[in-house]
C-alpha positions in Angstrom: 2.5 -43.4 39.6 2.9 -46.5 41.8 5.5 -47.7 39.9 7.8 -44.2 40.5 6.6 -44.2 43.9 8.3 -47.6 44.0 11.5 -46.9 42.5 11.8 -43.7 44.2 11.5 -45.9 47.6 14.4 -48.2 46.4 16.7 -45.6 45.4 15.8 -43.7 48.9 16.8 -47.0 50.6 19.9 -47.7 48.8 20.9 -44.2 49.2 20.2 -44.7 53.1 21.9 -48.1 53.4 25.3 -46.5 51.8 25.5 -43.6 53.7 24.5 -45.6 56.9 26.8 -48.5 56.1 29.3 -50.4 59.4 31.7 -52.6 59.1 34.0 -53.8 62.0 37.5 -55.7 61.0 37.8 -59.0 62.2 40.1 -62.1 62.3 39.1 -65.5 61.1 41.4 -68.5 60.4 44.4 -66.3 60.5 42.9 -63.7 58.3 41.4 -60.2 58.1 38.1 -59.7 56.8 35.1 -56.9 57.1 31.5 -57.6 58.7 28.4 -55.6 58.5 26.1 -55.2 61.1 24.1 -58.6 60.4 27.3 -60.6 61.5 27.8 -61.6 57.3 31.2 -61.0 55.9 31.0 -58.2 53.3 34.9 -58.6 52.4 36.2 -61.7 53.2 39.0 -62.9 55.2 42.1 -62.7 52.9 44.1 -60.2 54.4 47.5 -60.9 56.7 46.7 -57.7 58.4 44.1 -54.6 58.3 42.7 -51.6 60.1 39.6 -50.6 61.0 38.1 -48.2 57.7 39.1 -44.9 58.2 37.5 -41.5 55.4 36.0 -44.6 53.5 38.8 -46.7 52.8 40.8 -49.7 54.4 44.3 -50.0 54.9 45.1 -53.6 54.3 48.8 -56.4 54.3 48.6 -58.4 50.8 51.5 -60.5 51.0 54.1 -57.8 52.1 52.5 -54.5 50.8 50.0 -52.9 52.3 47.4 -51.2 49.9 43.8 -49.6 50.5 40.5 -51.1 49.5 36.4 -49.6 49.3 34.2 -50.8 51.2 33.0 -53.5 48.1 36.2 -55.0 48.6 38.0 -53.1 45.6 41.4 -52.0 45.5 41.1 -48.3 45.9 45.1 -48.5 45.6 46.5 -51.6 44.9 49.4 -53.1 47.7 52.7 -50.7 46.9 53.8 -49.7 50.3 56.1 -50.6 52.5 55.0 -49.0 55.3 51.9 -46.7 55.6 49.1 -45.2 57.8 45.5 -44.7 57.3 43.4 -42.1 55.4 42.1 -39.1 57.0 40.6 -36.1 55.1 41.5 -37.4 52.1 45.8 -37.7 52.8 47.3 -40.7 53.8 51.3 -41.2 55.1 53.1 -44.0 53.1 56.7 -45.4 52.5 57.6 -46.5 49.3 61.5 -46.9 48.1 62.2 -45.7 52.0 61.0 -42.7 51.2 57.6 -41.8 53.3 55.9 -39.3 51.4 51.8 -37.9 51.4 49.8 -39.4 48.6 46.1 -38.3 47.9 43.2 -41.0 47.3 44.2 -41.3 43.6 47.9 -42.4 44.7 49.8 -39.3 43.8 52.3 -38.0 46.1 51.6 -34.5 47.6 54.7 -32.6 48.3 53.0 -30.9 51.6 56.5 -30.9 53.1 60.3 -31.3 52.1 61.0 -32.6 55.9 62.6 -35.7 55.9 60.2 -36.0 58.9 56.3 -36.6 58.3 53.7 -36.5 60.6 50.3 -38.5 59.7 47.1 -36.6 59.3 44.9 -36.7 62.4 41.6 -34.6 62.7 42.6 -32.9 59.2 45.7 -31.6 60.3 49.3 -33.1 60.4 52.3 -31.8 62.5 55.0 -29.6 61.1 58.7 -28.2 62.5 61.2 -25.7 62.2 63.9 -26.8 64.8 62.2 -27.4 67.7 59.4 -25.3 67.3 56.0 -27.1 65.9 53.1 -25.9 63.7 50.2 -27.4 61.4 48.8 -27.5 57.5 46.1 -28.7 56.9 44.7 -31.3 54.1 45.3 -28.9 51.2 48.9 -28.6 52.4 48.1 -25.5 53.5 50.4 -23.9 56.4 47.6 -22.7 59.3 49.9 -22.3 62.3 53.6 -21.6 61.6 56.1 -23.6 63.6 56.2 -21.1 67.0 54.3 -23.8 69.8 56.8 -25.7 72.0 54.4 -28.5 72.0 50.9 -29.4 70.4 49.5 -32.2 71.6 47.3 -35.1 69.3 44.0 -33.8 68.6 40.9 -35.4 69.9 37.8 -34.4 68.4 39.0 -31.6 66.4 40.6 -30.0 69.7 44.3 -30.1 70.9 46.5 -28.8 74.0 49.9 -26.5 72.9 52.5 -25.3 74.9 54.0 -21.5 74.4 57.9 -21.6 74.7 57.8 -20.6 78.2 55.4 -23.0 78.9 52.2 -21.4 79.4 49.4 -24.1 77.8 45.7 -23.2 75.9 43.9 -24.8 73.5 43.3 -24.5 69.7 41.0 -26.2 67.4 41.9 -28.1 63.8 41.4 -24.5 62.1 44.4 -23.4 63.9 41.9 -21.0 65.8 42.9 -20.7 69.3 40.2 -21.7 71.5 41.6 -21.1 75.2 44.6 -18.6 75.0 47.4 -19.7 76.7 47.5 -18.5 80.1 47.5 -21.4 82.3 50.5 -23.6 83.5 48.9 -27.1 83.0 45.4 -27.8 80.8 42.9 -31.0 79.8 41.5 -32.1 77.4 38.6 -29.8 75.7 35.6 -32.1 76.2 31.8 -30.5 76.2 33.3 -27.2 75.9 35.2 -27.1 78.9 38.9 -27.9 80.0 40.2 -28.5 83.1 43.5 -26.3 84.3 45.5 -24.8 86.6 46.8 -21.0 87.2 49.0 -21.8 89.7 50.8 -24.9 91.8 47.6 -25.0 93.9 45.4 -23.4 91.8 43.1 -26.6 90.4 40.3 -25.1 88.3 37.8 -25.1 85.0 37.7 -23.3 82.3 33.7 -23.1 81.5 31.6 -22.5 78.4 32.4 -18.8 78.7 35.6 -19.1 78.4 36.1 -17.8 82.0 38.3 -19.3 84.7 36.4 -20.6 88.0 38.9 -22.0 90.9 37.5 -25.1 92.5 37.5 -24.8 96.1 40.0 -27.5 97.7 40.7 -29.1 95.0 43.7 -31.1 94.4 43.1 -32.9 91.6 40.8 -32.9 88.7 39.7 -35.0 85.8 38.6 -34.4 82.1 35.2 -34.4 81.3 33.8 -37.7 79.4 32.1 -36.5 76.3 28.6 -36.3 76.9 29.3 -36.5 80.8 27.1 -33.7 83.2 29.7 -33.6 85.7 33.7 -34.9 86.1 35.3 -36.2 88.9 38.0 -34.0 91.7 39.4 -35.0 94.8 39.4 -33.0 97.7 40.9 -34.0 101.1 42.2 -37.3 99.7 38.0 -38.0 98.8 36.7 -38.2 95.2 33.5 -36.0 94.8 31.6 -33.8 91.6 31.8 -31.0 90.0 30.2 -29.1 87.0 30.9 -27.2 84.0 31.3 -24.3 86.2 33.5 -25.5 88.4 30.5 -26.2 91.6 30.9 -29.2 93.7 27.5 -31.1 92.8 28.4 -34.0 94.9 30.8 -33.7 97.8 33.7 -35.1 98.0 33.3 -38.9 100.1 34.4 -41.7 97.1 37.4 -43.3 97.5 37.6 -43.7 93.7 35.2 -42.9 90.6 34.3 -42.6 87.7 32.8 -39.5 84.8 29.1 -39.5 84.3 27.9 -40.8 81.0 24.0 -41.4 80.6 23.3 -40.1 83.7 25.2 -42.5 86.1 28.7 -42.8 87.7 30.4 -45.8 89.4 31.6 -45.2 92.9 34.3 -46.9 95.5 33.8 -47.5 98.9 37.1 -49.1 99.5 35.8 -52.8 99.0 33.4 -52.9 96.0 32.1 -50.7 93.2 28.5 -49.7 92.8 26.7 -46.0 91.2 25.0 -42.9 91.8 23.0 -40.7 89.7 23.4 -37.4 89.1 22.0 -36.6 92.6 24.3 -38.3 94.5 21.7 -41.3 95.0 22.7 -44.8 95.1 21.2 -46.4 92.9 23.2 -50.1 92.5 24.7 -51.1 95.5 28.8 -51.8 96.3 28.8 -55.1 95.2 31.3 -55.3 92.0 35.0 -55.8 91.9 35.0 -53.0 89.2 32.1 -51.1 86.9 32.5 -49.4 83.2 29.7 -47.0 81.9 26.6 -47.1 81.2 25.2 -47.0 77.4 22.3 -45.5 76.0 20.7 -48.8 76.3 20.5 -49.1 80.2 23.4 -51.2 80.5 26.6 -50.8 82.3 29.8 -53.6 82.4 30.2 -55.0 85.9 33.1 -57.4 86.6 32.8 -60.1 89.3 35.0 -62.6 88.3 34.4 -62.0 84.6 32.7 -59.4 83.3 28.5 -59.3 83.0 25.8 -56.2 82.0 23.0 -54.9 84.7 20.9 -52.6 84.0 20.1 -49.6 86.2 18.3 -51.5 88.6 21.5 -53.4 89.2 19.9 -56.1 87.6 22.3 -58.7 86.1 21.0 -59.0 82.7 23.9 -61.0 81.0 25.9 -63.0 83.4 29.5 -62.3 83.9 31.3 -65.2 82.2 33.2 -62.3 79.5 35.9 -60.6 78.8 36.0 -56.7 77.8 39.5 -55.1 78.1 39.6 -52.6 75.1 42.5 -51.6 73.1 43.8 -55.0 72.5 43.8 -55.6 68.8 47.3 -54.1 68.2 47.4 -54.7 64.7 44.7 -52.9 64.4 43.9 -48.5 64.8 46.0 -48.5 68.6 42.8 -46.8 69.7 41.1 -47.7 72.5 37.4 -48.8 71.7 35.0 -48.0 74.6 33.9 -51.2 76.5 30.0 -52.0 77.5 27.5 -51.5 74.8 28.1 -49.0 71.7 25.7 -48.6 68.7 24.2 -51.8 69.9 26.5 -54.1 70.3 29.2 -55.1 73.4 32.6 -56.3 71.5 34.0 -59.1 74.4 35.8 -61.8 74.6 35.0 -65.4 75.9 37.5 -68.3 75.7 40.2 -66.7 73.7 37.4 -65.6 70.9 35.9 -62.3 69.8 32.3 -61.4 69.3 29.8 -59.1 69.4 26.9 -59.2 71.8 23.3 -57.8 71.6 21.4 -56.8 74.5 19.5 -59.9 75.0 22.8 -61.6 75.9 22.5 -63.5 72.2 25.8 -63.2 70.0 25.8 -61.1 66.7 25.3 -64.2 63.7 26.2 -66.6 66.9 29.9 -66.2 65.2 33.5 -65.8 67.6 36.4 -64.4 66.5 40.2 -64.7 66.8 40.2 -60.9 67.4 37.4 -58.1 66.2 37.2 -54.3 65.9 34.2 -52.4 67.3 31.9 -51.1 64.2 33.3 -47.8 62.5 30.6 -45.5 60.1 32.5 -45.8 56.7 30.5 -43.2 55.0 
């Protein structure tokens, strides 16, 4: 009995571990290679080039192909391409013989589309045209919008903004479902359920859970929600205040600059230094930074002095600002930019031209810099 309880344990953990299993890409010596979450290299550097790993597979540059591998370091498709993109939904975009074509997991090409113009796969769903009208399929190849939208936008989150031919914008989701009809001469981003939008040239408003259009009064200017975020950031008579999902000011306007809630504080301007507020308009850090990033789930928010450091929401400086933590700038890489501060527990930065990963206690991830790192990605 002990004995099954035992092995059932083991096969419960394994099964855990894989389906719980980070890696970031990173560059050592001039190479690409793949850590876990311990700082240890679970594919080693050997690659000239390689994303992030993206529907359980790698897109990697062996000599002059590029090929994908498995998480164990295995060719999943062996370096053939001259040019390609990464995996999503089970589709990936490659060239081969200067043709680009749609291949599934197992190599084979899917003939989704007889364009000479391909679209990668984003969210489950690619782009398609007929002249200058656009549509969508989806990863079976499947037509779910037909080519009628002057514009769709990239989809974030399984949501995108599209454009009617006379201009009027909404919002649909990765179904082809429309979400927000199009009724509206200018639309955000659909974050937390709501989008930001506008009825008229100074009509500034929010679309709310309901689906309903609520005008913020004096409004100029508004910005999309963060995800997660209670309230988003308009200006009113050239000041920066809050509103909510229903449109309400929250917090009047009297910022010079801000920025979105997340974790239940925002950073605020005065015209001189940065410092943040909760969600009652309190101060809770005072105007003492040159700039000031979000707070994670851990207490800590980036604040730059000369460099950038972490307080917590005391405006405690926990780890002192000797670092570097502009995101986006592994090019070779996704082109996505990676949040800055801490996420999942760990603060990608830079110090002295390296890469690493920092823990909350200020101590480095396996005490091991970089030439360039990824932040972690779930790859399964």
């Amino acid at each position: 009995m002990k004995k099954a309880l035992l092995i059932t344990f083991v096969f419960a953990f394994i099964f855990q571990t894989s389906i719980s299993q980070e890696l970031a890409a990173v560059r050592e010596n001039g190479k690409i290679g793949y850590i876990d979450k311990s700082g240890t290299f679970i594919i080693s550097p050997q690659y000239k080039k390689g994303k992030n790993f993206s529907d359980g597979v790698a897109l990697v540059l062996d000599g002059k192909k590029w090929g994908y591998i498995t998480s164990d370091g295995k060719w999943l498709l062996e370096p053939q391409y001259d040019k390609a993109k990464s995996f999503d939904s089970g589709v990936a975009m490659v060239m081969k013989d200067k043709k680009w074509m749609y291949i599934n997991k197992k190599g084979e090409e899917l003939t989704y589309s007889k364009e000479e113009k391909l679209y990668p796969f984003v969210d489950g769903v690619a782009f398609i045209k007929a002249g200058k009208l656009v549509g969508l399929i989806n990863a079976k190849g499947e037509v779910i919008v037909k080519p009628q939208y002057k514009i769709i936008k990239g989809f974030r989150n399984g949501y995108a903004r599209f454009a009617t031919m006379d201009d009027k914008w909404g919002i649909m989701n990765n179904k082809g479902e429309i979400i927000i009809k199009p009724e509206y001469i200018g639309i955000g981003n659909y974050v937390n359920s709501v989008a930001k939008a506008r009825k008229g040239e100074n009509s500034f408003g929010m679309i709310s859970p309901s689906g309903e259009y609520k005008e913020v009064s004096g409004a100029t200017k508004i910005w999309d929600f963060r995800e997660g975020g209670t309230y988003t950031i308009a200006k009113k008579n050239e000041k920066i205040g809050f509103i909510d999902k229903e449109g309400k000011w929250v917090i009047e306007p009297q910022f010079i600059k801000a920025k979105r809630f997340k974790n239940g504080y925002a950073g605020v301007f005065d015209g001189n230094k940065w410092g943040f507020i909760d969600t009652n308009g309190k101060q809770v850090v005072d105007y003492r930074f040159n700039d000031v990033d979000y707070f994670g789930k851990n207490g800590l928010a980036p604040v730059k002095d000369k460099e950038w450091g972490f307080v917590n929401e005391k405006g405690e400086m926990i780890i002192e600002p000797k670092y570097g933590i502009t995101s986006g700038s592994l090019g070779f890489l996704s082109g996505k930019v990676a949040e800055k501060g801490f996420v999942d527990g760990f603060a990608r930065v830079k110090y002295k031209k390296k890469w690493g990963f920092l823990k909350p206690d200020g101590t480095l991830l396996a005490n091991k810099w970089f030439d360039n790192a990824e932040p972690f990605v779930k790859v399964k």
